[in-house]
Biopython code that builds the backbone (N, CA, C, O; Angstrom):
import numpy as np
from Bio.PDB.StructureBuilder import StructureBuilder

atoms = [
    (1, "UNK", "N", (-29.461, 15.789, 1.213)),
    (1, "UNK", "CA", (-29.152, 14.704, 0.296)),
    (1, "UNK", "C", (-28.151, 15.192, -0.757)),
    (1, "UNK", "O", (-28.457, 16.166, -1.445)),
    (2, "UNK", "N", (-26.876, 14.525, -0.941)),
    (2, "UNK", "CA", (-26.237, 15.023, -2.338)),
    (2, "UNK", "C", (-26.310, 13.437, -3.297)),
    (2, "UNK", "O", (-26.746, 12.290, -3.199)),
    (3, "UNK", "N", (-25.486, 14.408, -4.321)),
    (3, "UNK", "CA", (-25.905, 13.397, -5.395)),
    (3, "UNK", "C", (-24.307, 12.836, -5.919)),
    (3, "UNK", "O", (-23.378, 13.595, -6.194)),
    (4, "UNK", "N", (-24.252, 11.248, -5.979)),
    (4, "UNK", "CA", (-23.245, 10.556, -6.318)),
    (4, "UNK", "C", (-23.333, 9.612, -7.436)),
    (4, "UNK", "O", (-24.479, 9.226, -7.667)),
    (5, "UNK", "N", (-22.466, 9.174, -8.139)),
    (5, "UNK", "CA", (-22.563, 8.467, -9.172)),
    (5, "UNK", "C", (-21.274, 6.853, -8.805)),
    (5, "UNK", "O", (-20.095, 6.818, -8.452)),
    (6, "UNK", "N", (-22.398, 5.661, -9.156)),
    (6, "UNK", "CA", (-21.485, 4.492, -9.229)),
    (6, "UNK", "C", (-21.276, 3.800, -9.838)),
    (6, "UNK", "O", (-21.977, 2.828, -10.118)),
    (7, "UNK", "N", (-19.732, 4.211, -10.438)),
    (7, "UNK", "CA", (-19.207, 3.417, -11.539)),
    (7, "UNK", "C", (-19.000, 2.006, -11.650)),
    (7, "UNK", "O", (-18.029, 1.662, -10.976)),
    (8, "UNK", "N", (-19.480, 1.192, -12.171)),
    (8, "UNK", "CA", (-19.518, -0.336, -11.316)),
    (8, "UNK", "C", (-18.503, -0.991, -12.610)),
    (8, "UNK", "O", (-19.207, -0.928, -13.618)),
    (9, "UNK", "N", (-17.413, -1.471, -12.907)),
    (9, "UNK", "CA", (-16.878, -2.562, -14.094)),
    (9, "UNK", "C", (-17.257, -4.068, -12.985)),
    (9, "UNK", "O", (-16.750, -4.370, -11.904)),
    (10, "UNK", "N", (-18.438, -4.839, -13.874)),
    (10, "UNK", "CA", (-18.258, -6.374, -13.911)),
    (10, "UNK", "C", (-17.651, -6.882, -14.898)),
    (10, "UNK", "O", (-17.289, -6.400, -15.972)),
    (11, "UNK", "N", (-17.511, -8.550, -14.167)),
    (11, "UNK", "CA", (-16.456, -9.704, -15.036)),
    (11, "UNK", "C", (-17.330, -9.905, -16.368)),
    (11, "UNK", "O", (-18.363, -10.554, -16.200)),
    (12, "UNK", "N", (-17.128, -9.550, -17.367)),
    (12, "UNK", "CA", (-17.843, -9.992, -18.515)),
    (12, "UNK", "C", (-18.140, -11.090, -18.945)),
    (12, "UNK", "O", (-19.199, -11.258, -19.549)),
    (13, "UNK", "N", (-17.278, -12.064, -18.729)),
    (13, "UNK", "CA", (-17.366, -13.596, -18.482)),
    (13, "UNK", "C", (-18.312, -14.319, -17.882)),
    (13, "UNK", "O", (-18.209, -15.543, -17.960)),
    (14, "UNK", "N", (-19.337, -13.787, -17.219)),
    (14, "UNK", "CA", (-20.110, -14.668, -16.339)),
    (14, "UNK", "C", (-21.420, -14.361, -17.411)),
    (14, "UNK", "O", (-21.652, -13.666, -18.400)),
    (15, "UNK", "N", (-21.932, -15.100, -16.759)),
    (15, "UNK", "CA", (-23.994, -14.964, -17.557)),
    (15, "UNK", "C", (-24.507, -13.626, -17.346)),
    (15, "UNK", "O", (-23.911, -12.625, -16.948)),
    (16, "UNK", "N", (-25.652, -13.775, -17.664)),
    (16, "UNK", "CA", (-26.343, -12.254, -17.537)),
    (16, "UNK", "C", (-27.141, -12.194, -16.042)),
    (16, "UNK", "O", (-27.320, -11.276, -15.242)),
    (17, "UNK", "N", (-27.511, -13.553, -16.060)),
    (17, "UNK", "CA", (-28.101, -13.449, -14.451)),
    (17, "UNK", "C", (-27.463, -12.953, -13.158)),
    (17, "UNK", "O", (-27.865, -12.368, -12.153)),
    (18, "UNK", "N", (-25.919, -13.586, -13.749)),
    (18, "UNK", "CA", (-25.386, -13.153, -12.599)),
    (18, "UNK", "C", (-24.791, -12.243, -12.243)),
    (18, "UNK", "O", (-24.495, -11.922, -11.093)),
    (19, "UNK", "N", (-24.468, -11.537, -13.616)),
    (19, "UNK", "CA", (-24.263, -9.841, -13.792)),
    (19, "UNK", "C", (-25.368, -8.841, -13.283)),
    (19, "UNK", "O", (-25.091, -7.747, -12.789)),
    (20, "UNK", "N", (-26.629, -9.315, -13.448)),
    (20, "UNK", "CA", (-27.780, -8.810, -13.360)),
    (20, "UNK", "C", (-27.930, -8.734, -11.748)),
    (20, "UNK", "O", (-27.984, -7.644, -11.178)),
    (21, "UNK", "N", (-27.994, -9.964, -11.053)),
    (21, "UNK", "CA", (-27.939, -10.340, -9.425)),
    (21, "UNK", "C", (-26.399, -9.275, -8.892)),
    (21, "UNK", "O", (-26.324, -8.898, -7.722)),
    (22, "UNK", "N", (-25.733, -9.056, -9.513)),
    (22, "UNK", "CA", (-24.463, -8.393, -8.747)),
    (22, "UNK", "C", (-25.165, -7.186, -8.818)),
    (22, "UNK", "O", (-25.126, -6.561, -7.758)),
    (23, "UNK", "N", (-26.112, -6.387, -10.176)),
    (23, "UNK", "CA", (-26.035, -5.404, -9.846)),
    (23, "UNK", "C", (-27.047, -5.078, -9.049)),
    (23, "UNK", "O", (-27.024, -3.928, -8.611)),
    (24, "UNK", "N", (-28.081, -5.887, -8.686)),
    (24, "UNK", "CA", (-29.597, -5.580, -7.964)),
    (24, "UNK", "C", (-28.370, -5.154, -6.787)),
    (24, "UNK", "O", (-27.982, -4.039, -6.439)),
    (25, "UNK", "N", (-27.934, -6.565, -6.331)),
    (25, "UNK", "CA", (-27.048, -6.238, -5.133)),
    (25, "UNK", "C", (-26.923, -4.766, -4.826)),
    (25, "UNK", "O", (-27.564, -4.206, -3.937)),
    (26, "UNK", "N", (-26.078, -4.198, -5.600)),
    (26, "UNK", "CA", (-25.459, -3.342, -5.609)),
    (26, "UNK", "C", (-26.669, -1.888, -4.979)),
    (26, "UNK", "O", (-26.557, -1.242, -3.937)),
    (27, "UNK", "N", (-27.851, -1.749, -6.176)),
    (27, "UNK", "CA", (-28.615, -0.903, -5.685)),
    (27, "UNK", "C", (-29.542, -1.249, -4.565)),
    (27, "UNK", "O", (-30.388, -0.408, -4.263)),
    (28, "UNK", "N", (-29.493, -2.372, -3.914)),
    (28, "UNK", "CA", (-29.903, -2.807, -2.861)),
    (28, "UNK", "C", (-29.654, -2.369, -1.689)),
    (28, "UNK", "O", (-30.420, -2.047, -0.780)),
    (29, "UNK", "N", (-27.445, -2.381, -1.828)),
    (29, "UNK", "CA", (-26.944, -1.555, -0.674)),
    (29, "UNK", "C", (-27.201, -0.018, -0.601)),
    (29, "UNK", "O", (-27.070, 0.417, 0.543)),
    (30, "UNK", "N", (-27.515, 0.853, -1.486)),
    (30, "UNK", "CA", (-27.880, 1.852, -2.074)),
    (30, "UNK", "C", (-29.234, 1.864, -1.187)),
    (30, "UNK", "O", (-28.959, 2.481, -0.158)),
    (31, "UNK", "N", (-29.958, 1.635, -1.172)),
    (31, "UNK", "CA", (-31.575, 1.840, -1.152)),
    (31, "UNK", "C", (-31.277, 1.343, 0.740)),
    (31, "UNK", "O", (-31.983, 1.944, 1.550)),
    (32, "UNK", "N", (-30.503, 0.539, 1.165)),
    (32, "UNK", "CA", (-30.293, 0.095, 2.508)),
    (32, "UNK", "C", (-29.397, 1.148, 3.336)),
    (32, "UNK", "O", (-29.418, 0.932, 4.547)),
    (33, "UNK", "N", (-28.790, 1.999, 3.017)),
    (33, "UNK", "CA", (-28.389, 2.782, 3.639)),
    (33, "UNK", "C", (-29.306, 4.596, 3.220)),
    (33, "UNK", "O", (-28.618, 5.617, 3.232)),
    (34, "UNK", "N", (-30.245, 4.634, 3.022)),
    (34, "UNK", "CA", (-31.069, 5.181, 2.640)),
    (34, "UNK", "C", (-31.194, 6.051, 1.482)),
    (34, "UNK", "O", (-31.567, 7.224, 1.450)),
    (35, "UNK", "N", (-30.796, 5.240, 0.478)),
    (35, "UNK", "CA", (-29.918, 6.080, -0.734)),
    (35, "UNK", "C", (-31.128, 6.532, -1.745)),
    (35, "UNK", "O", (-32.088, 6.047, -1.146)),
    (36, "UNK", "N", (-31.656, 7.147, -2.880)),
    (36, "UNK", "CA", (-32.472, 7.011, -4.114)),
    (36, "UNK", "C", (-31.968, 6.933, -4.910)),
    (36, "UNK", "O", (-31.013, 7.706, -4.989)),
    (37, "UNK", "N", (-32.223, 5.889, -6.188)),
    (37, "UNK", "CA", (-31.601, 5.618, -7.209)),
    (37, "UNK", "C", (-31.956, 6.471, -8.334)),
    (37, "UNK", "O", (-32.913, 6.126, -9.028)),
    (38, "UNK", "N", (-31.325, 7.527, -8.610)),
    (38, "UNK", "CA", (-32.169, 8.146, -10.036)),
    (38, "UNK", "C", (-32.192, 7.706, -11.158)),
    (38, "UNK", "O", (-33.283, 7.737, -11.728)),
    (39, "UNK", "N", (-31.055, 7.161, -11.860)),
    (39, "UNK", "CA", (-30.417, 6.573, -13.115)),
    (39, "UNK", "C", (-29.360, 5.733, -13.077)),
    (39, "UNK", "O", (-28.314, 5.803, -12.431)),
    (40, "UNK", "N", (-29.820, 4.804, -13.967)),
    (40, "UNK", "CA", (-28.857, 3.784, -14.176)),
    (40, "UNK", "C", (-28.686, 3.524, -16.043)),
    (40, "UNK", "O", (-29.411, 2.879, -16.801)),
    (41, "UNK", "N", (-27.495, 4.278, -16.311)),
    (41, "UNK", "CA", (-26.672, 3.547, -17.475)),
    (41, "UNK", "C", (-25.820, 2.125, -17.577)),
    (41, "UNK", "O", (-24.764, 1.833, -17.015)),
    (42, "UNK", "N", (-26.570, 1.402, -18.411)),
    (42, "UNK", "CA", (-25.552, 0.381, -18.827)),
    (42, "UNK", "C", (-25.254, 0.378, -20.380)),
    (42, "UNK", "O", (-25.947, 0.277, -21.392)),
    (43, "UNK", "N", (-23.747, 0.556, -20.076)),
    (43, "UNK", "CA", (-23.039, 1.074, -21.342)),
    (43, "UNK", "C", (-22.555, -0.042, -21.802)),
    (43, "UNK", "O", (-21.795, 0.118, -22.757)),
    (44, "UNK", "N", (-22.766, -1.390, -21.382)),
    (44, "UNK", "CA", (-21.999, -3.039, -21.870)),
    (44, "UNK", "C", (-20.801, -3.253, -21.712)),
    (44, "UNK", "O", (-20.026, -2.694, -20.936)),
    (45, "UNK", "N", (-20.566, -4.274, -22.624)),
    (45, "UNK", "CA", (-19.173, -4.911, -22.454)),
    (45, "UNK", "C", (-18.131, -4.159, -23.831)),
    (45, "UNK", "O", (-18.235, -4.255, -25.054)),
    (46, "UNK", "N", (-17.160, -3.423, -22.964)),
    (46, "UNK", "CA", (-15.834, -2.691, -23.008)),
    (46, "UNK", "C", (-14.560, -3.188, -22.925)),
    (46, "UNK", "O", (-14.188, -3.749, -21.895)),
    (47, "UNK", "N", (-13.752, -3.038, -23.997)),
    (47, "UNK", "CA", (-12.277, -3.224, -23.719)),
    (47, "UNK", "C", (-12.078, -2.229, -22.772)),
    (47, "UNK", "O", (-12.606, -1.120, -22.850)),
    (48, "UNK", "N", (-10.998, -2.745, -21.477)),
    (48, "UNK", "CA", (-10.274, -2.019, -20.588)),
    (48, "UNK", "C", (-9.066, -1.599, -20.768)),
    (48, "UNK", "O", (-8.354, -1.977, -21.698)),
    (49, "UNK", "N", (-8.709, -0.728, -19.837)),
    (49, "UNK", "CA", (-7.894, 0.059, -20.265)),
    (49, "UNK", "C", (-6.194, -0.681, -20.345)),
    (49, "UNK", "O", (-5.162, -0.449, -20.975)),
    (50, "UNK", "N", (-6.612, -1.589, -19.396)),
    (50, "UNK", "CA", (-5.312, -2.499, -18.891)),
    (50, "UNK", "C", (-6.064, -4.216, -18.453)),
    (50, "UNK", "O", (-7.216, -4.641, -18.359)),
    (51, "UNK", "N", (-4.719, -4.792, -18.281)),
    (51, "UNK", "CA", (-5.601, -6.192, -18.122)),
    (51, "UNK", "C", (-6.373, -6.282, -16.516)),
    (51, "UNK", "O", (-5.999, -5.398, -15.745)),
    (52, "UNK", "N", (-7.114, -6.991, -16.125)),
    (52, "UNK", "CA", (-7.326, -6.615, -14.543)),
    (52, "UNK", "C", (-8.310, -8.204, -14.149)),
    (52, "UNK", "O", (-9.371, -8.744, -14.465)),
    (53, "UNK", "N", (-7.069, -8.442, -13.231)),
    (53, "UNK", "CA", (-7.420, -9.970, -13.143)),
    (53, "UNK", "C", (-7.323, -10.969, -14.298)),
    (53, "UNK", "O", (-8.099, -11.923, -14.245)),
    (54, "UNK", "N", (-6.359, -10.874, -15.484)),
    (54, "UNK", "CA", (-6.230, -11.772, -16.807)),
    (54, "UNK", "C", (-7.523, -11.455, -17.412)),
    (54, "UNK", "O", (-7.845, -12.232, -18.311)),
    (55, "UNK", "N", (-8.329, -10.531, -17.156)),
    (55, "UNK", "CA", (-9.105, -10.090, -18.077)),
    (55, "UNK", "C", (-8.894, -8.852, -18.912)),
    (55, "UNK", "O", (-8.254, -7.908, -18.449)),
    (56, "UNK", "N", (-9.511, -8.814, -20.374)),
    (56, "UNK", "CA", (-9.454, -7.888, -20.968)),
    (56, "UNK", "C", (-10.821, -6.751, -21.465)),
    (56, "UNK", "O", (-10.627, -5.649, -21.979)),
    (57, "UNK", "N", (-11.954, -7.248, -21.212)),
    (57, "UNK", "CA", (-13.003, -6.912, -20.974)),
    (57, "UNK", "C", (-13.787, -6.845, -19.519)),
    (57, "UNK", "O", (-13.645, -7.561, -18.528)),
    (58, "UNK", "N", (-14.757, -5.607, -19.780)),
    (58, "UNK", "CA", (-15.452, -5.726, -18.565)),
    (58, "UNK", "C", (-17.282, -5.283, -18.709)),
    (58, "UNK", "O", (-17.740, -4.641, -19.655)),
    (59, "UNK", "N", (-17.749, -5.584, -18.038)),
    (59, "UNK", "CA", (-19.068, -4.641, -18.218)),
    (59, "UNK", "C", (-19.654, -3.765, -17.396)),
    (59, "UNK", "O", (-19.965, -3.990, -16.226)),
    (60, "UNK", "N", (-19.882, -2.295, -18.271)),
    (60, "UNK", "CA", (-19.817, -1.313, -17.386)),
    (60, "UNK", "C", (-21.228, -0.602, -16.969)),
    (60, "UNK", "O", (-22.083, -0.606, -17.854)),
    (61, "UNK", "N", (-21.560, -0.011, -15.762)),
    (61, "UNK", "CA", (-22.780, 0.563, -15.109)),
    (61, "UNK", "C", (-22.556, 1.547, -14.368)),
    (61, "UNK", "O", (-21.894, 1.276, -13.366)),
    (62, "UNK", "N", (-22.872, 2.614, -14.495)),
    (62, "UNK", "CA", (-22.770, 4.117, -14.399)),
    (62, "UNK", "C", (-24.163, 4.329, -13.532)),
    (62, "UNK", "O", (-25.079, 4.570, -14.318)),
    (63, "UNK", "N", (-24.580, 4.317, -12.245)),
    (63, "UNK", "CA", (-25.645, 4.291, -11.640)),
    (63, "UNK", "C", (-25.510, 5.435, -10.177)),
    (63, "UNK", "O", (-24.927, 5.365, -9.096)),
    (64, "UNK", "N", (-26.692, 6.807, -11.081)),
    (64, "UNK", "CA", (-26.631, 8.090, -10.069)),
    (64, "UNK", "C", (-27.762, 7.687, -8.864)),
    (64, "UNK", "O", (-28.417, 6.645, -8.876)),
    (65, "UNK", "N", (-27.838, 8.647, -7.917)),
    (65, "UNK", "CA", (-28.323, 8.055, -6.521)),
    (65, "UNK", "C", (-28.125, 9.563, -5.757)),
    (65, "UNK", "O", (-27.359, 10.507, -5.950)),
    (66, "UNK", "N", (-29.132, 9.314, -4.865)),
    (66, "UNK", "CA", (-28.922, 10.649, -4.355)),
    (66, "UNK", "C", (-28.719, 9.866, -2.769)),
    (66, "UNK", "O", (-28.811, 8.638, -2.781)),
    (67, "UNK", "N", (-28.492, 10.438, -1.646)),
    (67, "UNK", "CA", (-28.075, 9.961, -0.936)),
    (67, "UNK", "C", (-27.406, 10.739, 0.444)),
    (67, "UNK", "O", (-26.658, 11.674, 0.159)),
    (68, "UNK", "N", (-27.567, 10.497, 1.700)),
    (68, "UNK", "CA", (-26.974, 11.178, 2.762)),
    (68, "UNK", "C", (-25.181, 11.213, 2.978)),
    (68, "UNK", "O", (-24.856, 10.088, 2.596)),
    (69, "UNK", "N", (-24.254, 11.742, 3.280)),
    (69, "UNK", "CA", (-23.190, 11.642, 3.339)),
    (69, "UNK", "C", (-22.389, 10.460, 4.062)),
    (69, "UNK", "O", (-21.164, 10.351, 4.030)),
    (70, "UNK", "N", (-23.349, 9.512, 4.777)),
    (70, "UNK", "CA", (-22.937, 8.597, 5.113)),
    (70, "UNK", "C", (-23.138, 7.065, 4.534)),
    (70, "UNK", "O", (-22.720, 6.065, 5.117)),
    (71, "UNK", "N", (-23.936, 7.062, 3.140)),
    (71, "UNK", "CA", (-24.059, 6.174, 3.047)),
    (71, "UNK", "C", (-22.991, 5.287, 2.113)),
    (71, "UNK", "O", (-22.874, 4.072, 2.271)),
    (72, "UNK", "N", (-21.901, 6.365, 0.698)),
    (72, "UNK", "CA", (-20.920, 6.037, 0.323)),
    (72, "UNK", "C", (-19.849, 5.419, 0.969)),
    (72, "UNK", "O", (-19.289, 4.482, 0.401)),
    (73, "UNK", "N", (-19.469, 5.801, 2.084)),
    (73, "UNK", "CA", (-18.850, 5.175, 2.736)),
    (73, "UNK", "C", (-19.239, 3.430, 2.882)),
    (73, "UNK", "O", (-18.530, 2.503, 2.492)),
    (74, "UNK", "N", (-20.435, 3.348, 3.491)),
    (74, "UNK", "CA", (-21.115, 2.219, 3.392)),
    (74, "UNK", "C", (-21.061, 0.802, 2.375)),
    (74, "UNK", "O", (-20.849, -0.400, 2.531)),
    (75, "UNK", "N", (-21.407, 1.788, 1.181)),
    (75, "UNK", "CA", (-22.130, 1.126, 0.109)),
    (75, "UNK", "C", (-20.230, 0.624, -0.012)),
    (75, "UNK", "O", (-20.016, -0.570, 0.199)),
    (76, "UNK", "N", (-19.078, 1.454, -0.309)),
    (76, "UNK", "CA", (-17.616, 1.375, -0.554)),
    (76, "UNK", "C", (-17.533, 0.045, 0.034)),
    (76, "UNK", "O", (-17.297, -0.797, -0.832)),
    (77, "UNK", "N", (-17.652, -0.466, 1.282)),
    (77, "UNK", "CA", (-17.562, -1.205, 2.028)),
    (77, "UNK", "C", (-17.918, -2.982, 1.605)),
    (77, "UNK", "O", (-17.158, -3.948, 1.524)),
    (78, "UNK", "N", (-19.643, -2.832, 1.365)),
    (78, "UNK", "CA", (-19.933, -3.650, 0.833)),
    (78, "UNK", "C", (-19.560, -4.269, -0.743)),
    (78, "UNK", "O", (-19.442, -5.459, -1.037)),
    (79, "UNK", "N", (-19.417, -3.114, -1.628)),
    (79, "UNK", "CA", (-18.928, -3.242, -2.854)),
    (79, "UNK", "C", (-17.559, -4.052, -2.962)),
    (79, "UNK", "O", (-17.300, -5.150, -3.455)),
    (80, "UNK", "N", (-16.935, -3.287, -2.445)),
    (80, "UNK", "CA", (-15.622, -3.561, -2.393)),
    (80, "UNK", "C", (-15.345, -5.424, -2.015)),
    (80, "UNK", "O", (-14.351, -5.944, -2.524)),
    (81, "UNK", "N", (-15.982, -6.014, -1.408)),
    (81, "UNK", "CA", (-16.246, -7.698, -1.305)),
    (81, "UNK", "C", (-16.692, -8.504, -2.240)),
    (81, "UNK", "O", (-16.271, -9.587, -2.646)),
    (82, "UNK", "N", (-17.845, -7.671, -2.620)),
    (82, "UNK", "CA", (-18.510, -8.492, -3.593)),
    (82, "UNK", "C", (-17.815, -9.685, -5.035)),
    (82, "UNK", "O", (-16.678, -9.600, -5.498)),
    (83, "UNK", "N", (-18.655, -10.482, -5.377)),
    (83, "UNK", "CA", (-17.688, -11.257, -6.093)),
    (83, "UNK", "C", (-18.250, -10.635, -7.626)),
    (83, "UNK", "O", (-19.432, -10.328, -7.784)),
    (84, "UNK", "N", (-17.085, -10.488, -8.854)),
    (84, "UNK", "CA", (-17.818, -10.615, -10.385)),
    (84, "UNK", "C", (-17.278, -9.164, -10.444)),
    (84, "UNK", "O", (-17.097, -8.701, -11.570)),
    (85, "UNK", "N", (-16.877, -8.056, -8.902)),
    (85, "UNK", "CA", (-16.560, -6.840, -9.567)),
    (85, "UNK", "C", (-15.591, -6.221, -9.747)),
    (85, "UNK", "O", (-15.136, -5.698, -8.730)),
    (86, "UNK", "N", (-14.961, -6.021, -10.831)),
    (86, "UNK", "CA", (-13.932, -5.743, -10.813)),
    (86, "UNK", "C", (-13.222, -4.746, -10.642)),
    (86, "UNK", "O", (-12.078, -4.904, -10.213)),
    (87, "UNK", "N", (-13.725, -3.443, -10.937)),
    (87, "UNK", "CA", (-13.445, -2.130, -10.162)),
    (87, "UNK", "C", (-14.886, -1.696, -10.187)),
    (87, "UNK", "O", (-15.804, -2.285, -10.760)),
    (88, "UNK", "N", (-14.992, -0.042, -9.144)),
    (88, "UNK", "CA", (-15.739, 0.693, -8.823)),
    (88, "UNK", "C", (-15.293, 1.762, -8.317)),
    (88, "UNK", "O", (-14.183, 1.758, -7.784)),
    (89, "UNK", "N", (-16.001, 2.810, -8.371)),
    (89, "UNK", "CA", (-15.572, 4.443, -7.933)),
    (89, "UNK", "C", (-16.702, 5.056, -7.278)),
    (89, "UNK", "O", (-17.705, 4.984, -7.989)),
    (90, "UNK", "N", (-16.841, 5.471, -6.483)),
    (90, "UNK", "CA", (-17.874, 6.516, -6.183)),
    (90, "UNK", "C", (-17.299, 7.491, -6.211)),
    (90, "UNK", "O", (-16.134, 7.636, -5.843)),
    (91, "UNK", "N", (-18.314, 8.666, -6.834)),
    (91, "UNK", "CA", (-17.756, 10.340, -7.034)),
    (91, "UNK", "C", (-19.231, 11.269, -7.098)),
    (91, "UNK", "O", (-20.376, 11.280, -7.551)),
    (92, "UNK", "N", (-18.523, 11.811, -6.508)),
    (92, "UNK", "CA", (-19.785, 13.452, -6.540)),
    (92, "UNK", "C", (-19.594, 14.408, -7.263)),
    (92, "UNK", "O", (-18.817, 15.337, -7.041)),
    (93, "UNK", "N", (-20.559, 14.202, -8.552)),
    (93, "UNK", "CA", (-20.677, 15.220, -9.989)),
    (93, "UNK", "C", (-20.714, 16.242, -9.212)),
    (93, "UNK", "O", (-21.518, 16.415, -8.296)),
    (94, "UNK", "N", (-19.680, 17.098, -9.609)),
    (94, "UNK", "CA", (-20.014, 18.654, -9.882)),
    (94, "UNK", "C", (-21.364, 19.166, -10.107)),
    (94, "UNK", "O", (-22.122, 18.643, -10.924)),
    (95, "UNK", "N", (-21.576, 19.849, -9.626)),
    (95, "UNK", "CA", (-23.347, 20.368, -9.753)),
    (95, "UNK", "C", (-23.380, 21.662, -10.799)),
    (95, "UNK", "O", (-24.449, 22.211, -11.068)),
]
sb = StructureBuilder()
sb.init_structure("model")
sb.init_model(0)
sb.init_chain("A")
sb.init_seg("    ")
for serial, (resi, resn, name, xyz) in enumerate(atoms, 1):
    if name == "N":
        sb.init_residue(resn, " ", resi, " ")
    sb.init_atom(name, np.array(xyz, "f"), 0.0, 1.0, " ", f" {name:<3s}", serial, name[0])
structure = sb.get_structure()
């Protein structure tokens, strides 16, 4: 198992439910490709760095996971469709 971290920016604009429902989503695909969720930071709503999509805010979630080498790929996949998100990164902290 190694350990990855997912940077999630949502649309700040929407409700909380549905910020909330994007992110279950999210650790859903996580937990479906046989992932463990260790921690989840939510650091809120952030000015960005640039505009992205006529937006100037976003809200941000920093969520570690431990996980087999195949499941980033995966989770990239599904993320990457989803509606409300506006960027994401997966990366593997330095140990």
């Amino acid at each position: 198992m190694n350990k990855y971290e997912l940077a999630l920016v949502l649309n700040a604009k929407v409700e909380d439910d549905v910020r909330t429902a994007a992110l279950e989503k999210a650790k859903g695909y996580i937990a479906r490709y046989g992932g463990t969720i260790t921690n989840v930071d939510e650091w809120g709503k952030k000015k960005l760095a640039y505009e992205i999509q006529k937006m100037r805010e976003g809200y941000y979630y920093f969520i570690q996971f431990e996980a087999d080498a195949t499941c980033p790929a995966e989770l990239e996949r599904h993320v990457r469709i989803m509606d409300n998100v506006l960027r994401y990164l997966i990366v593997r902290p330095e140990a």
